[in-house]
N, C-alpha and C positions, 0 to 999 in steps of 0.2 A: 274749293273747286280745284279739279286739277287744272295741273300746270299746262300750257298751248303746247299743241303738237307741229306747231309750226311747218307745218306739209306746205308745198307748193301748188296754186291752184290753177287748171287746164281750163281752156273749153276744147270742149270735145263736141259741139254740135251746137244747130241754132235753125229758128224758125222764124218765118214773119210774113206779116200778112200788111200791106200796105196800098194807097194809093195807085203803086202802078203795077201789081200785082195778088193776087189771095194766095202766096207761097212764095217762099224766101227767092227761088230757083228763078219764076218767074222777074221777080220784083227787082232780081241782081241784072237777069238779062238786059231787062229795062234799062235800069241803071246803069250800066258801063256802055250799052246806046246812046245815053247823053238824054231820054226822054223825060219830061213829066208828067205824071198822072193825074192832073186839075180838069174839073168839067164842073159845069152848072150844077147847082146842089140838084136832086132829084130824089132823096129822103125824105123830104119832106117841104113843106111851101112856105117862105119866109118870107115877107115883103122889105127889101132891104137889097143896098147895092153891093155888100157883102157876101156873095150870094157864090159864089165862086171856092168850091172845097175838093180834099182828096175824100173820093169814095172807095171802099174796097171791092173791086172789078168781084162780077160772078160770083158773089159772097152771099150763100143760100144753106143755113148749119138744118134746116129742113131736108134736106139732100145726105146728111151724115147718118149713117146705119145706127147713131146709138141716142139720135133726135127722133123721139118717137111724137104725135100729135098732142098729147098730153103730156109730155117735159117742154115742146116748143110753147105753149101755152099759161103754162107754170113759172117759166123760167124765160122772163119778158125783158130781162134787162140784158140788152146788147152784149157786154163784156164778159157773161156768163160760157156760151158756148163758142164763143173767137177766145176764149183763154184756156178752155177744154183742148178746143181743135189743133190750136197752135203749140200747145202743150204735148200732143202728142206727136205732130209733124216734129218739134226739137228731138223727145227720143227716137224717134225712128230716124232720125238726121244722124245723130250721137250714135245708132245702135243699142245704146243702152238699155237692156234687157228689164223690167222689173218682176223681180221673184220674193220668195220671203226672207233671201240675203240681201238684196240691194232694195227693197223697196221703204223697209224702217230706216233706212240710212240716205234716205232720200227727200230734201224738203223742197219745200215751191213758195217760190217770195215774188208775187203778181202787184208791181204797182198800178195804180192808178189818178190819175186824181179829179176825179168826178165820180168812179164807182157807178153804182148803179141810176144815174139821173135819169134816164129811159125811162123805167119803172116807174120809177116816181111820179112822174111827169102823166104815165098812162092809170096810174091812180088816182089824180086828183082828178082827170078828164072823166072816170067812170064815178067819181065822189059826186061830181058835180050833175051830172048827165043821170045819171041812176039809182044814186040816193047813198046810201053809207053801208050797204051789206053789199054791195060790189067792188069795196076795196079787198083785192085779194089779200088772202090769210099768208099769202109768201113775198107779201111785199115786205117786209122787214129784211127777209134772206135774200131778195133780190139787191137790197140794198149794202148787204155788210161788204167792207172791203176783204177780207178774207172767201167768201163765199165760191167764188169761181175758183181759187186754186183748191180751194175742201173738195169743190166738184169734179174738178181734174182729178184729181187724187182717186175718187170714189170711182173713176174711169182708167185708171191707170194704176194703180195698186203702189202707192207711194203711201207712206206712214210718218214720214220726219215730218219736222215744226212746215208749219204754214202759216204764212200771215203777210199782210199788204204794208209794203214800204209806202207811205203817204208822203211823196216832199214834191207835189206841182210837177212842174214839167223834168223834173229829175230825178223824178220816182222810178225810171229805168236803172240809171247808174245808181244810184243808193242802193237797189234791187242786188244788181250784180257784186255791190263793195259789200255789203252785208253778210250774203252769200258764200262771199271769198274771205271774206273773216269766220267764216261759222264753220267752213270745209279745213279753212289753215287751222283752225283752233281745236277741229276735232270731233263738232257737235252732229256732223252729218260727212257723207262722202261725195256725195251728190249734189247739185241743186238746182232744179228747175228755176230761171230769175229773169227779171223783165219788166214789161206792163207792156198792159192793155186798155184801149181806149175807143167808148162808143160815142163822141160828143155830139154829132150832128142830129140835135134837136132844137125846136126853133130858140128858146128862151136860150139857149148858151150861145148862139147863132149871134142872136141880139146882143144877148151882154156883150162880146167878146166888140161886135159894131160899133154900139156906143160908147165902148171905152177906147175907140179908134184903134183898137191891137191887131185886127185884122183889115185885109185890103178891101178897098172903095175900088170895087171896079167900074168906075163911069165910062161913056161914051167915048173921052177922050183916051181912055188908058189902053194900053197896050195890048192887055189881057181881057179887052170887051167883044173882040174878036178872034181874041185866041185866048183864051183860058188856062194854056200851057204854059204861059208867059209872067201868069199873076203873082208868083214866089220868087223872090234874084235876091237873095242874101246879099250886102257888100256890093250892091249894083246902085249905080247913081242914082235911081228913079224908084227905091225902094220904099214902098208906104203901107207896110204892113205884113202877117204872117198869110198864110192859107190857111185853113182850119182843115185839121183829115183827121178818120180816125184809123184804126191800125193796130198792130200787135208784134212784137219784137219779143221771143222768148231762147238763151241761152243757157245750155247745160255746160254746168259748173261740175268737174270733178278733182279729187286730192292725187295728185302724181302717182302715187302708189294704187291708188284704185283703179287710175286708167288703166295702168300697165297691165294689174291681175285679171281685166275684166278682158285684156286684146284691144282697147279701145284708142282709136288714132288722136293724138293734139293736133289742136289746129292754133291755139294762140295760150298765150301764159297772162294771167293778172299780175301783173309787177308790182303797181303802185294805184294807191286810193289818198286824196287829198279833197277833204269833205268841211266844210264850214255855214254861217251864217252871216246876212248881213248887218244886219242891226240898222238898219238905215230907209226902206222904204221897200211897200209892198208890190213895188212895179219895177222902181226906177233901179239897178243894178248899183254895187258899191265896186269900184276899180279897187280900191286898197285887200277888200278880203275875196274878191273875184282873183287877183294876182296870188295871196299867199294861200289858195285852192289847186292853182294850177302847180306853182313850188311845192306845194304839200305832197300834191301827187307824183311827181317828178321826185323829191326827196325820198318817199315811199318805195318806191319804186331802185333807190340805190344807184340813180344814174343825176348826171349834169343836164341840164338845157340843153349843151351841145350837143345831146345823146338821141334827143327827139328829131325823126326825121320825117314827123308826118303828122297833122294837125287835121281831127276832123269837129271842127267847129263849132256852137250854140247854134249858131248862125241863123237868125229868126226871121229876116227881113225884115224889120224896124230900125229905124233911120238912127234912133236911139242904143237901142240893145245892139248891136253891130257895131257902130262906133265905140261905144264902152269897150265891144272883144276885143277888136282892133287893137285898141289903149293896152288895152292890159298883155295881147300879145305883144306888143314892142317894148313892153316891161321885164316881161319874163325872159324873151329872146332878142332885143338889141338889135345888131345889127346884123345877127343870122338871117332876121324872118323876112326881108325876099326870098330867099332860097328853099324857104321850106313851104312846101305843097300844101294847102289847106284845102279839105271838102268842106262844104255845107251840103250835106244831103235833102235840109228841110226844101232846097230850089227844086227836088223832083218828088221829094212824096209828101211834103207839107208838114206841120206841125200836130203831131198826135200826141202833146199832152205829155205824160204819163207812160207812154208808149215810145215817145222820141226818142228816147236816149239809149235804149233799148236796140231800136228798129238800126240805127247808128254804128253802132256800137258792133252789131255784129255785121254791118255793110263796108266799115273798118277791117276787119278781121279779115271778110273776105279778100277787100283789095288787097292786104296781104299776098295772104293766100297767091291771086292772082296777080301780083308784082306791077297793080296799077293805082292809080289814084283817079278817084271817081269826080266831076265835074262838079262846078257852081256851075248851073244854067241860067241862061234866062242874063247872062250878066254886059251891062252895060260899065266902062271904066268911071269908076269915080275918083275924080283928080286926089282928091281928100285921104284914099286908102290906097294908091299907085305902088305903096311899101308891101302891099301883100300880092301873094302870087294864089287867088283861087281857084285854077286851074280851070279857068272860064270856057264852062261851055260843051269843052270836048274832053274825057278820060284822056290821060297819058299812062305812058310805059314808064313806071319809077320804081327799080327793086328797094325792099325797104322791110325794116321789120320790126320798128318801134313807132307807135304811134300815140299820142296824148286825145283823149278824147273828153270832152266839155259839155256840163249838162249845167243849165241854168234855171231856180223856177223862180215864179209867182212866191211871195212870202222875202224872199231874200234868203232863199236855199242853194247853196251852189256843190258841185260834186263832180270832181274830173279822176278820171281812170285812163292809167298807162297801161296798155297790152303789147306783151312782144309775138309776133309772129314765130311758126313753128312747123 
């Protein structure tokens, strides 16, 4: 093999479709308003007090000039045409043109981690209901993790490698660190990276209830008459995630490609600090949760002291919270009052697979625009008083290195440094 070409890797654009918006533009406005986007499910009918999710506003891929009756039909798995759409909203973000120079030099790494469950789900309903020649012959492809960026590709004239970063809810940043290994090493110039997530079906609804990971919204809770309320990261009355689904997709390009193409930086991949826990398929491990965040900080060729802006896991579990907590006052001491942490998951909720993605480039933005975006919804809890989450309302904080944190299911963890640009 040859040797790495050790390029430096850009973003140069970014799309996303979320909870409090169906486009990044929208979803940012939102977001530095301090809103969240939680409402009663209405996808579908759950019986259960978990009932409380991010949906994506006015999200209708039927309305898309290249959704015809018969590909909407075809193509029943959720994540199939929110990974086309937002795929293409990134280049047209990026500018980046695709032709027969830049499109073989162009890959797409779409995680997920549920893939096509939709599908599935509407296949056994027709198995059971209608007998066994009404399982659709495209359910298999509705179901491959790679399938929705093949299909972007086939809509956008992209040829480089395609394939689905599978690591749970940190299958966004794996997306991006993959991506920026494969553009620094030379494999591609480009790359489409992220995830997308369709989860709001009833069976994951349930599981997600019964294994108590998401919030019980009862009578008494806060969030029973305001549903804006049900997500507070690091907030003392915290019992659980929101479940949303959503889509977070960032163009990756090699420094020299931007430049040839006229194409603007908006942020630089510094550092990637990627591990496992070995320890438990829920509960987080503090020991290799801390040498992920040093990894990526190491990577990166900067100190702790260098980090000046923290965008969080941040789940809203009583549990996984306190763990971050721990292991940030591990890594940064007696910096981290001073250092600004988001939780973004307080205003568009938990998408999985798409989180860290959706994040990541909301990151990027505050850059950009010289703020730091809120934990909503937050009440002080005596126990975490050392952290500063910028409860509630955006500030003005110029800044232009941030650490950002993705944790999943399995005991996969994956944090990426970006420098603003």
């Amino acid at each position: 093999m040859k040797a790495p070409l050790n390029r430096r890797v850009q973003v140069i654009g970014y799309a996303a479709a979320t909870a409090l918006g169906n486009t990044f533009a929208r979803t940012w406005e939102a977001a530095a308003a301090g809103r969240a986007g939680f409402r009663r499910l209405s996808r579908c009918v759950v019986d259960t007090r978990s009932n409380v999710v991010g949906e994506i506003p006015d999200w209708d891929p039927t309305a898309f000039g290249y959704v015809s009756r018969k590909e909407a039909s075809l193509w029943n798995a959720g994540f199939v045409f929110l990974t086309m759409e937002t795929c293409r909203q990134a280049l047209a973000d990026a500018g980046l043109e695709l032709d027969t120079a830049t499109g073989p030099r162009t890959a797409c790494l779409i995680g997920s981690a549920l893939n096509g469950t939709d599908s599935f789900r509407i296949a056994m309903d027709n198995h059971t209901r209608l007998g066994p020649l009404k399982v659709s012959p495209y359910l298999l492809p509705n179901l491959c993790a790679n399938l929705p960026a093949g299909k972007a590709g086939m809509l956008l004239g992209f040829t480089g490698p395609i394939f689905s970063p599978q690591g749970a809810c940190a299958s966004g940043n794996h997306a991006i660190a993959i991506g920026a290994r494969m553009i620094r090493d030379g494999d591609c110039d480009f790359a489409l990276v992220g995830g997308v997530e369709t989860c709001l079906v009833p069976e994951i609804i349930l599981g997600f209830a019964n294994m108590l990971a998401t919030i019980n919204v009862g009578p008494k809770d806060r969030a029973h008459a305001d549903p804006a309320q049900a997500s507070r990261p690091f907030s003392l009355d915290r019992k659980g995630f929101v479940l949303a689904e959503g889509a977070g997709i960032l163009v990756l390009a090699a420094e020299e490609a931007a430049a040839a193409h006229g194409l603007a930086p908006r942020a630089e991949v510094l550092g990637v600090g990627w591990n496992s826990d070995a320890h438990h398929f829920t509960r987080p491990n503090p020991a290799t949760v801390v040498r992920a965040m040093r990894d990526a900080i190491d990577d990166a060729a900067l100190a702790a002291e260098d980090i000046e802006a923290v965008n969080a896991h941040g789940t809203s579990t009583p549990t996984g919270d306190g763990v971050e907590a721990d292991c940030l006052r591990t890594v940064f001491g007696q910096r981290l009052p001073r250092i600004p942490i988001s939780a973004n998951k307080s205003q568009v909720g938990h998408s999985l697979g798409a989180s860290a993605a959706i994040e990541a480039a909301l990151a990027i933005e505050a850059m950009r625009c010289q703020v730091v975006l809120p934990t909503v919804n937050h009440r002080p809890d005596p126990t975490l008083d050392d952290l500063d989450v910028v409860p509630n309302t955006a500030r003005r904080y110029p800044h232009e290195i941030v650490l950002s944190n993705s944790f999943g299911f399995g005991g996969t963890n994956c944090c990426i440094v970006f420098r603003g640009m």
